[in-house]
C-alpha positions as CSV (number, residue, x, y, z in Angstrom):
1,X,-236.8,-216.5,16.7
2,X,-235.9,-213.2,18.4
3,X,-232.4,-213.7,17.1
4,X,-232.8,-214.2,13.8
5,X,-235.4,-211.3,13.6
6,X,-232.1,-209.3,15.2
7,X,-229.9,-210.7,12.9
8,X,-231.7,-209.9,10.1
9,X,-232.9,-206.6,10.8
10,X,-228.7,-205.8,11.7
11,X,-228.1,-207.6,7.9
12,X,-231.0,-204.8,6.2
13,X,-229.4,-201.7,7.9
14,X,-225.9,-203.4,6.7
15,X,-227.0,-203.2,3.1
16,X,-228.7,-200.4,3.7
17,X,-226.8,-198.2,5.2
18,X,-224.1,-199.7,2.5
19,X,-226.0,-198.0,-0.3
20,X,-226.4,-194.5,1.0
21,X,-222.4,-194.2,1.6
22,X,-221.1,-191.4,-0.2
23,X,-217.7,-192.9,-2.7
24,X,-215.3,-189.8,-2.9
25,X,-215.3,-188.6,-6.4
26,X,-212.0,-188.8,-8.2
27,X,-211.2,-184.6,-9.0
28,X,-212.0,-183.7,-12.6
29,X,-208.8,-183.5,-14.2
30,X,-208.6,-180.8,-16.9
31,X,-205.6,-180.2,-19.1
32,X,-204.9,-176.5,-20.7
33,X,-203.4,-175.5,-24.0
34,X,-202.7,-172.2,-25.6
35,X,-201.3,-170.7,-28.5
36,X,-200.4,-167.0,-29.1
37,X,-204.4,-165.8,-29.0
38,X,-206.1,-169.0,-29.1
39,X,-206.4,-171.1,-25.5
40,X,-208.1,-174.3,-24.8
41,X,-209.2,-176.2,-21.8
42,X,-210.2,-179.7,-22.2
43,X,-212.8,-180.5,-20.4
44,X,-212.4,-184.1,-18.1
45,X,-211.1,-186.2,-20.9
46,X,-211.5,-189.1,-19.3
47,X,-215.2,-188.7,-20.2
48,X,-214.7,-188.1,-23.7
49,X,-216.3,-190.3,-26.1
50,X,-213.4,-191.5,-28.1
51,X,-209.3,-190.3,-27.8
52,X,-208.1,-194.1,-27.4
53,X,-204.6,-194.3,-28.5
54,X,-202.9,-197.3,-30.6
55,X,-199.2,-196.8,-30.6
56,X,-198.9,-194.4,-27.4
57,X,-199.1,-194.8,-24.1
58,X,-202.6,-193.6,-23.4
59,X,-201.5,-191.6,-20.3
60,X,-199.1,-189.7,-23.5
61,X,-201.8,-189.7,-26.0
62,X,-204.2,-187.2,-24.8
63,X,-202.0,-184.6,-24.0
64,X,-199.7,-185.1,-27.5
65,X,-203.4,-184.9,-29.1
66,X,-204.5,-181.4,-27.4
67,X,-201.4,-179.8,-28.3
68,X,-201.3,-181.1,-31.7
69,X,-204.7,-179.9,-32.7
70,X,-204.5,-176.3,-30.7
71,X,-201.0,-176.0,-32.5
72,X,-202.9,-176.6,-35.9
73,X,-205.6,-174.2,-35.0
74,X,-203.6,-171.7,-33.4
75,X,-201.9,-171.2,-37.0
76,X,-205.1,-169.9,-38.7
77,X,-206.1,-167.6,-35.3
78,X,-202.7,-165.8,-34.9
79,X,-202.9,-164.8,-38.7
80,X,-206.6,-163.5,-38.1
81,X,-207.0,-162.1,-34.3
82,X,-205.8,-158.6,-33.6
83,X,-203.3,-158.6,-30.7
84,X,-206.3,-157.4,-28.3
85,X,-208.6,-159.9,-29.3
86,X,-208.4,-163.8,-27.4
87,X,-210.3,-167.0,-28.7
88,X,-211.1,-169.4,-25.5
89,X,-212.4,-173.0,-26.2
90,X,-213.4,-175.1,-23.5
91,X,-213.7,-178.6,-24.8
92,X,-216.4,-181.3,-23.8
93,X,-216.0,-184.0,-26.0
94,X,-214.0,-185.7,-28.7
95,X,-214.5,-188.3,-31.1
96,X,-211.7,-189.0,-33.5
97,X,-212.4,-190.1,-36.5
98,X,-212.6,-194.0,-37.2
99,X,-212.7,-196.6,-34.4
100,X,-210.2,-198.9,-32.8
101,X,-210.4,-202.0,-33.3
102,X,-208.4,-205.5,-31.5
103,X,-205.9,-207.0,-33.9
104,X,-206.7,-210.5,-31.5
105,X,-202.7,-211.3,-31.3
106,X,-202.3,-210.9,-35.2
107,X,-200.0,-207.6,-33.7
108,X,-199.3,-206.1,-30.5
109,X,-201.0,-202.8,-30.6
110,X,-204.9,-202.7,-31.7
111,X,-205.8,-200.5,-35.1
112,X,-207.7,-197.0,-36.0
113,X,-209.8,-198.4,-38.6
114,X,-211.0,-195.2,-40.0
115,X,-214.0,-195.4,-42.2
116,X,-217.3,-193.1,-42.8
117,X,-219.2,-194.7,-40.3
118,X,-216.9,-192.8,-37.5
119,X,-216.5,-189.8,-38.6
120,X,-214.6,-187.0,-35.9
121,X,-217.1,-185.0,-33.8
122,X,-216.1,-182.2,-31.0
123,X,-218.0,-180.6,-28.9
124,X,-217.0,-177.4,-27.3
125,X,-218.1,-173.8,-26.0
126,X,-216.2,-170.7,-27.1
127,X,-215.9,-167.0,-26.4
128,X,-214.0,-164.9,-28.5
129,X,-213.2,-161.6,-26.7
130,X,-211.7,-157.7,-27.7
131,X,-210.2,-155.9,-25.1
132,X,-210.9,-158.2,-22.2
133,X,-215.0,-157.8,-23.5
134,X,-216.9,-160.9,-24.9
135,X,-217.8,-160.2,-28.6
136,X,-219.1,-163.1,-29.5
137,X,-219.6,-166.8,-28.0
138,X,-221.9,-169.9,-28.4
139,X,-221.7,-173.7,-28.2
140,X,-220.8,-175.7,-30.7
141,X,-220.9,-179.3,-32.0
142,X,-219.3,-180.2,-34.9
143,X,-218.8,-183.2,-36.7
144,X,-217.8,-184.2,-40.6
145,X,-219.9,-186.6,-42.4
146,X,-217.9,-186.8,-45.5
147,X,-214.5,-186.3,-44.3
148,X,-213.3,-189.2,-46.2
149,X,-215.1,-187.9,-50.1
150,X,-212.7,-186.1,-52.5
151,X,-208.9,-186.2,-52.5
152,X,-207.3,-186.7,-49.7
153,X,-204.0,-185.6,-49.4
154,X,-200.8,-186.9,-48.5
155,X,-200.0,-185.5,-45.2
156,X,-197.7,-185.7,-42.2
157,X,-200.5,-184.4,-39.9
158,X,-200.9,-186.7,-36.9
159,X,-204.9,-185.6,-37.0
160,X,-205.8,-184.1,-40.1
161,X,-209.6,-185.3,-40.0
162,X,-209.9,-183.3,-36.6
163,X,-207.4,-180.2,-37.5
164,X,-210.0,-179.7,-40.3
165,X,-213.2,-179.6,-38.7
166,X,-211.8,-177.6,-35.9
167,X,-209.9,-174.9,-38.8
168,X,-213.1,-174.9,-41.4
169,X,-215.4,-174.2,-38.0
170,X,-213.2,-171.6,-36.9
171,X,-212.8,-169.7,-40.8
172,X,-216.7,-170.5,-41.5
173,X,-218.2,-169.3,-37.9
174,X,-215.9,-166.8,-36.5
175,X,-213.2,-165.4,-39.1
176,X,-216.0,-163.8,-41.1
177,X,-217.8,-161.8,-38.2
178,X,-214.3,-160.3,-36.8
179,X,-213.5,-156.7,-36.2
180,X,-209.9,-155.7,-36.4
């Protein structure tokens, strides 16, 4: 009897002791992007709701992505931002638009099916700042709803659905309050 009280009470501090361990945490991995005035960090995006590649290598995808979209926004900031004024995003999320989908064998690689049920979200803070001061910053996030209605044009853009959300937020929100 005295033994299996023992040998019970050394199997409770097992499991207990078990859950109280402390698991090292893998270090947040961020990955930086700039162009001209306009840098980016993306925030951890392992965590990010949605940036699941297709074709790619996945450990390829993310990083092709994040340049891709700051080189698309970087071309409507470097017309607009005075050479002593800097736009800083720090990215928390991502959703591209649509949502992959198995093929179950019928091909090798799964499929983006995009449709208005996924439309692309980002969530991100900025700063925008003139002379190394903060003029103006906020958090944002954005998302299109109807990024499928109207035309849609024929383009070679690898992420047009995203590249638009991120330019029409950038000439809507801050392009209008700038000082040159």
């Amino acid at each position: 009897m005295r033994y299996t009280i023992s040998l019970l009470t050394l199997i409770i501090m097992a499991i207990l002791s078990g859950c109280t361990s402390t698991a090292k945490k893998e270090p947040i991995e961020n990955y930086i992007t700039h162009d001209g005035n306009l840098a980016i960090i993306w925030k951890d995006p392992s965590q990010y709701t949605d940036i699941e590649s297709t074709t790619w290598l996945q450990s390829k995808f993310g990083p092709y992505l994040f340049s891709e979209l700051t080189d698309e926004l970087g071309r409507d900031v470097n017309k607009v931002l005075g050479e002593n004024q800097k736009l800083d995003l720090m990215v928390t999320n991502v959703d591209l638009a649509g949502d992959v989908q198995p093929t179950f064998g019928a091909t090798v690689n799964d499929i983006r099916v995009v449709s208005d049920l996924y439309p692309p979200k980002i969530s991100f803070d900025y700063s925008l700042s003139q002379d190394g001061k903060v003029i103006m910053s906020g958090s944002e996030k954005i998302q299109n709803m109807s990024f499928l209605f109207g035309i849609q044009p024929i383009t070679s853009q690898p992420f047009p659905y995203e590249s638009e959300l991120l330019t029409k937020w950038f000439k809507d929100k801050i392009q209008p309050k700038l000082v040159k």
